[in-house]
N, C-alpha and C positions, 0 to 999 in steps of 0.2 A: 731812286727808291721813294722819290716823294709821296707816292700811289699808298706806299704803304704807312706813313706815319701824316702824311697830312692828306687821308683823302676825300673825295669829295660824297662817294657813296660806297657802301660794303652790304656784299651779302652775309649771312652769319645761315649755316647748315647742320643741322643737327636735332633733339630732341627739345624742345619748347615746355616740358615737362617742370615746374620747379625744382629747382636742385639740381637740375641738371647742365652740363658743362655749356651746352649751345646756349641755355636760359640764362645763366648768371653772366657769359659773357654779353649776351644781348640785354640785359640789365644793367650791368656795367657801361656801354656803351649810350646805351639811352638816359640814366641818371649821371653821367659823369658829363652833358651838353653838348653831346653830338652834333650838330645843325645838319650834317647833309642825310641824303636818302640812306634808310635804313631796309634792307627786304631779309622778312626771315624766310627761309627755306625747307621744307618736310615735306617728303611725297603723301603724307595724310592729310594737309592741307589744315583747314581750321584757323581759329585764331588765337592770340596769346594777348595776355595784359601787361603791360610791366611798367611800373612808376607811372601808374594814371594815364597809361596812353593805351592804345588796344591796336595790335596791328594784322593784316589779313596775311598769314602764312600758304606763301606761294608755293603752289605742287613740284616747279622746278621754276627754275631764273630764265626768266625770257628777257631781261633788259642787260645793257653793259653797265657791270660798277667794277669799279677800283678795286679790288678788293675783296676777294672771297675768306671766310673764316670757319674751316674745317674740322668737326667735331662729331665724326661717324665714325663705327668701326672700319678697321685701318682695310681690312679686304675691298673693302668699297669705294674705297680715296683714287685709285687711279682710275679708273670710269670716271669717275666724277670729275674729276679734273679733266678727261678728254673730253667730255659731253659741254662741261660750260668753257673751255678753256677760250673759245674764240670770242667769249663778254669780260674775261677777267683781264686785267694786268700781273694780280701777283695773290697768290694764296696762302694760306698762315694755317700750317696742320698742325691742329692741336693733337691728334689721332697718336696713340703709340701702338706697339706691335707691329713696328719695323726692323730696320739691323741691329738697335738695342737690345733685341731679344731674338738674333738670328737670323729675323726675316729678309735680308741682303736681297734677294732677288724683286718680292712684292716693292720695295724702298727704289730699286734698280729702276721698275714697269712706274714708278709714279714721278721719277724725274725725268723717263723718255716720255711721258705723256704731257708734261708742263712744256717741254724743250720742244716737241712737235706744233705745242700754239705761241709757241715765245713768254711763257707764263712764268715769273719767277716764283720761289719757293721755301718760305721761312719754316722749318720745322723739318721731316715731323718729330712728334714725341717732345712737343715746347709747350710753354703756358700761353705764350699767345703776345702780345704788342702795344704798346701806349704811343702814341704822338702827344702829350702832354699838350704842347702851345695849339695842337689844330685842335685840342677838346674830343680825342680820339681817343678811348680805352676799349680797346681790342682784345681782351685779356678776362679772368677770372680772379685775376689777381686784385689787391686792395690798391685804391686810386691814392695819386699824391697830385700837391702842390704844385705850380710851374717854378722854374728855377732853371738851370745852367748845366745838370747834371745826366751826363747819357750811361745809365747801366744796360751792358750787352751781358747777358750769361748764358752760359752753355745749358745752367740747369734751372729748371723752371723753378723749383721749390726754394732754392736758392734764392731768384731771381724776386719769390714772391714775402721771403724773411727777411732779404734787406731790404725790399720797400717800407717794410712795416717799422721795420728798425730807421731806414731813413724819415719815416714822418716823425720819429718821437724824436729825433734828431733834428729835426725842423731845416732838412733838406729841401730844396727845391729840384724838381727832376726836368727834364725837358725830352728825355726817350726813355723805354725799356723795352726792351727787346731780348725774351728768349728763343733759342735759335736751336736748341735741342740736337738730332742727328745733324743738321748739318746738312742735309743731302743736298743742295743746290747753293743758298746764300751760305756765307759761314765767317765766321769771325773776322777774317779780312774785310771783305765785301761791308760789314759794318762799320768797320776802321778807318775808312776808304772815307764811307757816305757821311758818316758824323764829325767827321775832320774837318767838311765843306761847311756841317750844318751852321746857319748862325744863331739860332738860338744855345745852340750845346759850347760849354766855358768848358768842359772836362766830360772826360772819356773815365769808364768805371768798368772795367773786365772781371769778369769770372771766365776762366778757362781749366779744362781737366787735359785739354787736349790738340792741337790743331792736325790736319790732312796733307797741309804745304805748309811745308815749314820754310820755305826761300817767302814763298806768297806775301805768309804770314809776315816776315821779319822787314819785308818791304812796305807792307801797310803802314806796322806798326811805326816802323820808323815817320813814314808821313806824316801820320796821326801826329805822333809826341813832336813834331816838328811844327805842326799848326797848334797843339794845345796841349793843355796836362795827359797823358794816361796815364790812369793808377789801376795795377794788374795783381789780383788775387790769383794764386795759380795753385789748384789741389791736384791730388795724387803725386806728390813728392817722393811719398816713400814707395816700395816696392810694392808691398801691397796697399797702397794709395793707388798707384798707379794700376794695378791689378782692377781694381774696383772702378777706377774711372772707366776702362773699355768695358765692363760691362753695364756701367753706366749708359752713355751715349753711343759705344760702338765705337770709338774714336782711340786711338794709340797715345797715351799720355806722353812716353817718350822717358829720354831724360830730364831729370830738374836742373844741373847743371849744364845742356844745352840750352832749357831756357831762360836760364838764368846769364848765362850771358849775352843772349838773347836780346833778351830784357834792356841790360847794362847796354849795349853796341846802339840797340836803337833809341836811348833817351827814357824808356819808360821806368816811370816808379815801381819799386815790388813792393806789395805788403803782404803782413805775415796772418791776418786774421780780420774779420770782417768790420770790427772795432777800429784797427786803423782806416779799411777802405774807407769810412766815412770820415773819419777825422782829416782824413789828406782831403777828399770831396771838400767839406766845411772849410779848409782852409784856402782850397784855390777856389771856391763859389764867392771868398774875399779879394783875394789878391791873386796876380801872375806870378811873383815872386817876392822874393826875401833875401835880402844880403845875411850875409853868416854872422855880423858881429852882432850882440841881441845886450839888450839893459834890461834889466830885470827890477819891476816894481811891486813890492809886497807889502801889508800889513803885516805879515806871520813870518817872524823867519824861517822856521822849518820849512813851510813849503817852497821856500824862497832857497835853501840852501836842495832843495831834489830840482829845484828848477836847472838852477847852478851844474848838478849833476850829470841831469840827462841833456842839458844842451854841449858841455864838454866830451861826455860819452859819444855822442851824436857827429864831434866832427864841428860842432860851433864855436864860436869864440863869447864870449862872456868878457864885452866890451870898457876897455878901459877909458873912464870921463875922466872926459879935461877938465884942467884946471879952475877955467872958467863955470863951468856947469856945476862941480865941486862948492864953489863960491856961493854960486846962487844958491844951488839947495840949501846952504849953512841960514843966508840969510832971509830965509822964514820959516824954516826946519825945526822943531821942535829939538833942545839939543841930543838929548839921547835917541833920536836915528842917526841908523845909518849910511851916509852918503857915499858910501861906496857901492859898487854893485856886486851882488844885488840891492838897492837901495829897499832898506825897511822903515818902513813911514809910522811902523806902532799900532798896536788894536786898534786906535780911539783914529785911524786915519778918516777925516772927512772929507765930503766933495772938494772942495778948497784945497787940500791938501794934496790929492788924490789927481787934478786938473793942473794945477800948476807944476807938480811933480811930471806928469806926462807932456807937458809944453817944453818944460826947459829941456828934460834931456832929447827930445826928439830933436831940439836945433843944434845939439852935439854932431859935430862931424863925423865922430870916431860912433855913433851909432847907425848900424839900418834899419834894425827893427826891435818893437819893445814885446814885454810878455808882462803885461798886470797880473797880478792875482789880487783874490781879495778872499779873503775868512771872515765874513762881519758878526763880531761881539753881538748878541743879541740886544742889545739900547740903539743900534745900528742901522737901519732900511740899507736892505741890499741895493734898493733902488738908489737910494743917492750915488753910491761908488760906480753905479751903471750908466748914471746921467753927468757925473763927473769923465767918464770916459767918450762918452757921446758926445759930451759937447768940446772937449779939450779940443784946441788946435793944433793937428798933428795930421803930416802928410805921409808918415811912412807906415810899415804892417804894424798894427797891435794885433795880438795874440794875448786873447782875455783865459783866463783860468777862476769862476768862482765856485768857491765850494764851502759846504757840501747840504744840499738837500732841501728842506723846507726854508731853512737862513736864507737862500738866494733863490728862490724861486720867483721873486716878484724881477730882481736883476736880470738876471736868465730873459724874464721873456722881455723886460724890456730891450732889452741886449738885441735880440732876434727879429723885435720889432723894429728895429732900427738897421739891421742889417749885416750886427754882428752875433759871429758865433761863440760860443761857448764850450771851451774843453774841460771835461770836468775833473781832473788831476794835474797837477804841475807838468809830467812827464809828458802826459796827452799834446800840450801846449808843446813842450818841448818840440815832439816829433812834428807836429803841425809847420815849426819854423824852420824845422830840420829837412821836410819834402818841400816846402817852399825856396828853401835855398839853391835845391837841386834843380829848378828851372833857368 
């Protein structure tokens, strides 16, 4: 499927109109640095402008590209596909008004007309595709970062909330791909392809539904076997599930088939779209994370929900040796305390903060640590950031600063650096808690 995420030229069909869905994807495409041939398509012909460039809008596609991107009313898609089918590799219907809404038979006449030129088939009824690393936005959706991160969803709108959400999140993506009905690629066939990718560190699923449920659990199994998958799954409840088929056309099923599903083949579940990023964030860090965690805090409160949610979680809440013990006394200010969770006291400074993250990382009885930091406003959040930054330490930190304008300068240096940011104790928690699970 390289055709479709790194290709080398696409045609884009549809109305050239601003505002409209052929124009902003070809917008998109052209201001997010395209390099290869771009040809718009309208049988009115003319020409269109978009981001400083002016292109001549061809009457029909007389050349072969990679890549056709589908944005006409859905009566028209299967013609269309049989007319250019023998220039294309693979076409992306943005087009709804298929089995989502009954039309089974029209949806039926547009995958025997792809399967008659060998033309594969993302959609219809999807928002459309990113190859992030080839500089490919295929899509109307809002562009991200490059990064590690492959979100597949079933639902476009979905698909176009957690980009927006993953940029404030300071996600890097490396695919997105809404896949809508389904009618030809489908959830598998992605599971498959992004398993192999090597730019993609972690698989990121929205699912309401799958068609082959054996297919399905053999993908997936693959997939979580080369890298992270982390699986949002909606329509759980009865009428969830009611609402998913008439969502995409697709049988949601049971939630406790795919739930152990899920369990059999390795994949992560999460329960809301809050965590799917926070697990992303954390393996965009690490492959994994041993269960025993040391816990380093200025605040104890937040140090004692840390405590919490990683024993509620199934972790262990690491007992230091003797040694380790020792050391912290001997430059520890004496009212902390050196047990974990170790609290280093409001006034904790870089010094404090870096030596504290040294010593216990060379504890044995640790694998991974979870900092937090609440900085006293007399404070630069930025120290306790470059205290973590620069500590020498080879195992997962899992950073928690909070909350708000106090850490905003930490935060980004944090990000600039490579590390993430959960922004509640608990967040952190689960973060070492899906990490563990690899």
């Amino acid at each position: 499927m390289d055709f479709f995420f790194y290709p080398s030229s696409v045609a884009v069909f549809g109305s050239f109109k601003k505002g409209a869905i052929a124009y902003e994807i070809l917008r998109n495409i052209v201001e997010g640095g395209f390099e290869g041939r771009i040809v718009p398509v309208n049988p009115k012909g003319g020409t269109v402008e978009v981001a400083g460039r002016t292109f001549e809008i061809s009457e029909r596609l007389d050349e072969a590209v990679d890549t056709a991107i589908v944005a006409i009313p859905a009566k028209f898609v299967p013609a269309l596909i049989d007319e250019i089918g023998p220039l294309i590799k693979g076409a992306v219907v943005i087009s709804a008004g298929f089995s989502e809404v009954g039309n089974n038979e029209l949806e039926r006449e547009l995958v025997e007309k792809a399967k008659k030129h060998g033309v594969r088939i993302i959609g219809p009824n999807c928002a459309g595709i990113f190859g992030v690393h080839g500089r490919f936005f295929g899509s109307f959706e809002v562009r991200v970062r490059p990064g590690g991160l492959t979100l597949i969803s079933q639902s476009g709108a979905f698909g176009g909330a957690a980009l927006a959400m993953g940029n404030d999140e300071g996600i890097g993506f490396s695919a997105f791909v809404s896949y809508g009905n389904a009618a030809d690629l489908n959830e598998s066939d992605f599971l498959e392809y992004f398993a192999d990718d090597p730019n993609t560190r972690a698989i990121a699923l929205y699912i309401e539904g799958v068609k082959d449920g054996r297919r399905f659990l053999k993908a997936l199994r693959y997939a979580s076997s080369k890298k992270p998958v982390i699986i949002l799954k909606a329509g759980k409840s009865a009428s969830g599930a009611k609402a998913a088929a008439s969502h995409t056309g697709s049988l949601a099923g049971s939630y406790e088939i795919y739930r152990a599903a899920f369990k059999q083949a390795g994949a992560i579940e999460v329960e809301e779209m809050e965590e799917l990023f926070d697990a992303a964030k954390a393996f965009e860090m690490y492959t994994r994370a041993g269960r025993r965690v040391a816990v380093i805090t200025n605040s104890g409160g937040p140090g004692v929900l840390a405590t919490d949610g990683l024993e509620r979680l199934g972790l262990e809440v690491a007992k230091l040796s003797e040694d380790t013990v020792q050391k912290l006394r001997s430059f520890l200010p004496p009212q902390c305390s050196v047990k974990n969770p170790i609290d280093l006291i409001a006034d904790a400074d870089y010094e404090r903060y870096r030596r504290t993250i040294e010593v216990v990382c060379r504890d044995e009885n640790v694998d991974s640590l979870l900092v937090i930091c609440v900085p006293p406003i007399f404070l630069p959040s930025e120290e306790i950031a470059r205290a973590i930054i620069e500590a020498d330490c080879g195992k997962p930190v899992i950073v928690n600063f909070m909350a708000g304008e106090l850490v905003r300068g930490g935060v980004k240096l944090l990000e600039m650096n490579g590390i993430k940011n959960f922004s509640t104790p608990e967040r952190a928690a689960r973060a070492l808690h899906w990490l563990s699970l690899r």
